[in-house]
C-alpha positions in Angstrom: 86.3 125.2 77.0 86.4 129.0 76.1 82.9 129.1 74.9 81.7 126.8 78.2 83.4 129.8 79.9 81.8 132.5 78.4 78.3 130.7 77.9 78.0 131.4 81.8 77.1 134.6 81.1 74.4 134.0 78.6 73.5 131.7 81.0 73.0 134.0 83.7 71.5 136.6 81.3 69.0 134.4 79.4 67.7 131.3 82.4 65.3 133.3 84.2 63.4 135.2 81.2 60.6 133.1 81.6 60.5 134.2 85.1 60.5 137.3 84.8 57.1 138.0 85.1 57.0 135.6 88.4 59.9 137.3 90.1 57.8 140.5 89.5 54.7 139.1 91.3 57.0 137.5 94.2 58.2 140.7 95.2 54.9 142.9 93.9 57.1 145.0 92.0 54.3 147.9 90.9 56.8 149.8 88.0 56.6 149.0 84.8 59.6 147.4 83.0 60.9 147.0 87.4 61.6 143.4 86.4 64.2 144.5 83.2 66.3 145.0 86.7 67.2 141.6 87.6 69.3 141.4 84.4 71.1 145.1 84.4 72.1 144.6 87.8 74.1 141.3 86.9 74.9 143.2 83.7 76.0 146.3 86.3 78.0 144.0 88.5 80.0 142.7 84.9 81.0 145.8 83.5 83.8 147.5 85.5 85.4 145.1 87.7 87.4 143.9 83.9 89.5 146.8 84.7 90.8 145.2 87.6 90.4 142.1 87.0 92.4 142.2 83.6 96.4 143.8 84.8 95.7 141.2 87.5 95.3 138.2 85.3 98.7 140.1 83.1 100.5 139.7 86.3 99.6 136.7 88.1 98.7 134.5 85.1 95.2 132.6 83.9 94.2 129.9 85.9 94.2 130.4 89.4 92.1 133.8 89.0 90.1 131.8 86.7 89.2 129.0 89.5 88.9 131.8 92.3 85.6 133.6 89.9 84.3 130.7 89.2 83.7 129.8 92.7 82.4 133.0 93.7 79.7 132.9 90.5 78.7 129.9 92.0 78.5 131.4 95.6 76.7 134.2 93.9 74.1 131.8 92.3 73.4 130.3 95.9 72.7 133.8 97.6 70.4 134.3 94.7 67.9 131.4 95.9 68.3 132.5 99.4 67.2 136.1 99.0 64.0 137.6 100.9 63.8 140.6 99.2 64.1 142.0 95.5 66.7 144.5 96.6 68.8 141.7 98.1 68.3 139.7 95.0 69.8 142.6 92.9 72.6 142.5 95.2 73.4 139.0 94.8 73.0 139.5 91.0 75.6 142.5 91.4 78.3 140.3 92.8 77.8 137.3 90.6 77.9 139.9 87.4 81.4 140.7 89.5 82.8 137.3 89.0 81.7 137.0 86.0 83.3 139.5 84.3 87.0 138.2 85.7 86.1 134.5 83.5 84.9 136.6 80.6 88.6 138.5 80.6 90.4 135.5 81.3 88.4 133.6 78.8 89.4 136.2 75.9 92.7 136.8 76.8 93.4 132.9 76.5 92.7 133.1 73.2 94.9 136.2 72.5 97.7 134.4 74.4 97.8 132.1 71.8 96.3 133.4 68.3 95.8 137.0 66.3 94.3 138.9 63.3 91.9 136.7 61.3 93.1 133.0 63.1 91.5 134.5 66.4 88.5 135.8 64.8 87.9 132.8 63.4 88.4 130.8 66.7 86.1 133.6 68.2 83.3 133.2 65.6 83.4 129.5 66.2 83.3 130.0 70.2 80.7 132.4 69.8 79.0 129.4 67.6 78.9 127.1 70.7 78.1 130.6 73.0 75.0 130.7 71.2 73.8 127.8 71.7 72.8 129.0 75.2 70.9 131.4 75.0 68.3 129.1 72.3 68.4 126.6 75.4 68.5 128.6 78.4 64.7 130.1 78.1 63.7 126.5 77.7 66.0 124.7 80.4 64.4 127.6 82.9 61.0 127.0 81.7 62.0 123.4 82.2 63.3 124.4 86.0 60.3 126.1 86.7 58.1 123.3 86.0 59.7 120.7 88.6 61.1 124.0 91.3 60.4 127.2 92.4 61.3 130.3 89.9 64.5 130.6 92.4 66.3 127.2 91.0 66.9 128.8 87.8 69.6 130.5 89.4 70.8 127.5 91.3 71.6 125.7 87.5 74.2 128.6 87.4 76.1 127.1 90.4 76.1 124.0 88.7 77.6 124.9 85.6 80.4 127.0 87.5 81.4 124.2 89.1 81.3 122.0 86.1 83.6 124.4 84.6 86.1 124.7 87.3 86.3 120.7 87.0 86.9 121.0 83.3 90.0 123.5 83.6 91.1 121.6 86.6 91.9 118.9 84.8 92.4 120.6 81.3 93.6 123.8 81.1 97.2 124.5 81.3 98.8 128.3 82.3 99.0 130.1 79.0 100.7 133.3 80.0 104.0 132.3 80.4 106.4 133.9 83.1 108.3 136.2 80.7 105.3 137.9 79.3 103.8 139.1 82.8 103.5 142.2 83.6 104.4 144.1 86.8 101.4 144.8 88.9 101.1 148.5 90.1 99.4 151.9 89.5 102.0 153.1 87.1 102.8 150.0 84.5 98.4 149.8 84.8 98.0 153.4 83.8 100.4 152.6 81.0 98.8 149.7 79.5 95.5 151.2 79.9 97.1 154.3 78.1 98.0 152.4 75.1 95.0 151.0 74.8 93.1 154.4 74.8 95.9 155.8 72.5 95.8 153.0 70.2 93.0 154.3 67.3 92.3 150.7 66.0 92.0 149.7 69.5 89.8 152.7 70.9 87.5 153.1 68.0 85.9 149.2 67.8 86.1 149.0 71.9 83.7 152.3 71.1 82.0 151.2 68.0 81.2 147.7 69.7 80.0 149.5 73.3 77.5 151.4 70.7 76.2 148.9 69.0 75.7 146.0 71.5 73.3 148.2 73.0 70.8 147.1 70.9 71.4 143.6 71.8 70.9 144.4 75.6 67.9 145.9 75.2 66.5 142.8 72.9 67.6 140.8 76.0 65.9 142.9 78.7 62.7 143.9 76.3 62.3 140.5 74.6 59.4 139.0 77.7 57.1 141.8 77.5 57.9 142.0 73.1 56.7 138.2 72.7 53.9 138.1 75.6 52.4 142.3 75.7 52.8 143.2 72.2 52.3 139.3 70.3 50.8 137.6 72.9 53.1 134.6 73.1 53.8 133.7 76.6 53.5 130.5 76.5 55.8 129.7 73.3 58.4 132.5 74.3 61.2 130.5 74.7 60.9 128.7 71.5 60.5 132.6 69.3 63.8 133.8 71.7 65.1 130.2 70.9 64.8 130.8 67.1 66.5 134.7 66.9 69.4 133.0 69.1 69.9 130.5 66.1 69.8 133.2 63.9 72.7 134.5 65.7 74.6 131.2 66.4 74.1 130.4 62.1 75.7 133.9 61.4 79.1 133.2 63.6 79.6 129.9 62.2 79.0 131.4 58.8 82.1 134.8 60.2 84.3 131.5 60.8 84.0 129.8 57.7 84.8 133.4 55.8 86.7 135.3 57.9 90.3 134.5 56.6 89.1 134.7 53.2 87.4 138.1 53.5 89.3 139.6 56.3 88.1 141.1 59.3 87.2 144.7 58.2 85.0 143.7 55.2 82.9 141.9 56.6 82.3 144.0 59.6 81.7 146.9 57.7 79.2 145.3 55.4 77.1 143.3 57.9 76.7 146.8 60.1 75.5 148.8 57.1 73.4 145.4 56.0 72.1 145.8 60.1 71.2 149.3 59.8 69.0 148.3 56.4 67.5 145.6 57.9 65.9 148.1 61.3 64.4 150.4 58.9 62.9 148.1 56.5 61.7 146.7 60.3 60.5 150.3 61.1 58.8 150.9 57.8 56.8 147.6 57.8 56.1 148.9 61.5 54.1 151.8 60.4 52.7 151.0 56.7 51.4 147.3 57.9 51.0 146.8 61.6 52.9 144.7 64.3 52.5 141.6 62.9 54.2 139.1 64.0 54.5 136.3 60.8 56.7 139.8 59.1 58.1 141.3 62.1 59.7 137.7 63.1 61.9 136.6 60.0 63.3 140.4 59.7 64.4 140.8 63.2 66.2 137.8 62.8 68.3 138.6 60.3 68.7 141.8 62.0 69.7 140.1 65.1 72.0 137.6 63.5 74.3 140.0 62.1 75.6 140.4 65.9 76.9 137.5 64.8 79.1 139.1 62.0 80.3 141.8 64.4 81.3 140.8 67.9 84.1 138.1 66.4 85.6 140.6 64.4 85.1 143.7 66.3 87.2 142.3 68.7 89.7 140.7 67.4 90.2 143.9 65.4 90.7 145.5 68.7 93.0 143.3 70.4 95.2 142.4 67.2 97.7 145.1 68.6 97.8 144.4 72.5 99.3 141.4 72.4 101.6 141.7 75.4 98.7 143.4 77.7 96.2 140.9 76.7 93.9 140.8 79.7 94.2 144.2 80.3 93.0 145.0 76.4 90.1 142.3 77.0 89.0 144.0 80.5 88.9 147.3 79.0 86.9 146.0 75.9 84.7 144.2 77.3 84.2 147.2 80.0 83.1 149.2 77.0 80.9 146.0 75.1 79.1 145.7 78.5 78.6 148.4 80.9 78.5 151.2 78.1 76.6 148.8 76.0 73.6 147.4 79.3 73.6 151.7 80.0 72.3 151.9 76.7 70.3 148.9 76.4 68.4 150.1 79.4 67.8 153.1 78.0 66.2 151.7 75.1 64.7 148.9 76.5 63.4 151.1 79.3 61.5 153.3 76.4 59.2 150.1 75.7 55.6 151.6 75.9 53.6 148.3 74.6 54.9 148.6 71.0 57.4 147.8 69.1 58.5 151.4 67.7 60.9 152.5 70.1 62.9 150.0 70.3 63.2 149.5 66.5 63.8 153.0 66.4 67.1 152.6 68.7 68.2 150.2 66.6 68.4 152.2 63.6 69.8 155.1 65.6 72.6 152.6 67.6 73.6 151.0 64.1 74.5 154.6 62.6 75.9 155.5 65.4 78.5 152.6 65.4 79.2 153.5 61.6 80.1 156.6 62.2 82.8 156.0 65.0 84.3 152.9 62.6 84.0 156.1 59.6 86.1 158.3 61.9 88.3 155.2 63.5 89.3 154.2 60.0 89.7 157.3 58.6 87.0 157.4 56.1 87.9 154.6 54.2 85.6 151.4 55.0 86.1 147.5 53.9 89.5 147.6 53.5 91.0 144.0 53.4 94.4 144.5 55.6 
């Protein structure tokens, strides 16, 4: 049910790719890279409202906010096909990125109501397992849409699945904050918790390590159209290459679950970001000393790519292993860093695209030692411990 939860926002993310390039020509969009827009305005929409949306769900519980987002994501999805205009679209896209981001809190702090440490990382990896499945199937299901409906009804199969979802936890899910853990709702018990999460190193350093480094993922998402058609001239078998770097990502969280409690949380983390940083050079060499060819540029970004996989699951749990009692507002203000910090510099990268490949290989590397270097600081200077 959590991953179902959270897939909606792959979903919303990762449909309409293959329609990019027709929402451009609909609204004869004359910028280049104009189209990347339709994604960072959901994106845009996602990132800040967790900060309210998170001391709320301490206060009032789970479930009823839960229900009340995923109505208005539907809503959302409906104004989408509706729009006349590009900028109205980005609108539309704004507020359903709103709503959003209340089921992706919700959905987390679930989890945290009821698991820790390495059980929740493992029940994260194997939720991000199932998460993953969505974005190999989304290109294709929209492809799929666009073949029997306009480019619009892409976003109309987002209403759908809201409501399917809301059904589910109808019936399903029971209230798992219980009475005595919620927390008063007002300006000075918020400033508090969001205090001890700032103040809290372990806490504060991944929410920064993992707003850093999921930049690069963003701007894979946004750049990954014009990568497969401009540079490799794939348009018509796009969904099945994006298909293929999702299951590289989806193999390497099921892979975090199965070793997680064995390994711990930190060592693997550590390894898979160094292993991540290796893996966009060797991309960036083989750039320059053989060409942009796509039979060698293919099989390395996806193991590139996968080890996301390796370091969402752990990143966060290692960040909300100590917030226990302010669970939603932990998960609104990490997943405020792992999205709007981490979409602001996606689009920056992304947005550097100039019909190569260079840039944005470059960004990796450059995000990846970035994110080292805050975990280097956060754990003072002592990497793949096992506690």
């Amino acid at each position: 049910m959590v991953a179902a939860l959270m897939s909606l926002n792959a979903l919303a993310i990762d449909i309409m790719l293959p329609a990019l390039s027709n929402i451009s020509e609909h609204y004869s969009l004359t910028r280049d890279n104009d189209q990347q827009l339709v994604i960072f305005a959901y994106i845009a929409g996602f990132g800040a409202p967790q900060l309210v949306f998170g001391p709320i769900s301490d206060r009032f519980g789970r479930k009823g906010l839960l229900s009340l987002c995923l109505v208005g994501y539907a809503i959302a999805g409906l104004a989408c096909i509706a729009t006349n205009s590009f900028a109205t679209l980005l609108i539309a896209r704004f507020i359903q990125g709103i709503f959003a981001s209340g089921v992706r809190v919700i959905a987390v702090s679930i989890v945290r109501d009821l698991l820790a440490g390495r059980a929740m990382a493992r029940i994260m990896s194997l939720v991000m397992t199932v998460f993953m499945v969505v974005p190999i199937l989304a290109p294709t299901i929209g492809a799929g849409v666009m073949l029997v409906a306009p480019w619009q009804w892409t976003f109309g199969l987002l209403s759908v699945a809201a409501m399917l979802n809301l059904a589910w936890i109808q019936i399903r899910l029971p209230e798992t904050l219980a009475e005595d853990d919620r927390q008063p709702l007002n300006p000075n018990q918020t400033g508090r918790a969001y205090w001890q999460v700032l103040t809290t190193r372990i806490t504060f350093g991944y929410m920064c390590a993992s707003g850093v480094i999921f930049g690069a993922l963003f701007a894979f998402v946004a750049a990954s159209e014009q990568i497969f058609t401009d540079v490799f001239e794939q348009h018509e078998t796009f969904a099945l290459w994006f298909a293929g770097v999702a299951a590289a990502l989806a193999a390497a969280n099921f892979l975090n679950a199965k070793i997680v409690e064995r390994f711990g949380m930190r060592r693997i983390s550590h390894s898979v970001l160094l292993l991540f940083i290796a893996l966009a050079l060797i991309n960036v060499i083989t750039l320059y000393t053989v060409g942009e060819k796509l039979w060698l540029f293919y099989p390395l970004f996806c193991l590139t790519f996968g080890c996301f996989g390796m370091l969402g699951a752990n990143f966060t749990a290692l960040a909300m292993e100590p917030q226990g009692k302010i669970a939603g507002t932990a998960s609104a203000a990490y997943g405020f860093a792992s999205t709007t910090v981490s979409s602001f510099i996606g689009y920056l990268v992304a947005g550097q695209f100039d019909g190569t490949i260079a840039p944005f290989m470059w960004g990796f590397v450059a995000l990846g030692v970035a994110s080292l270097t805050i975990i280097f600081i956060t754990e003072g200077g002592r990497l793949f411990q096992t506690r």
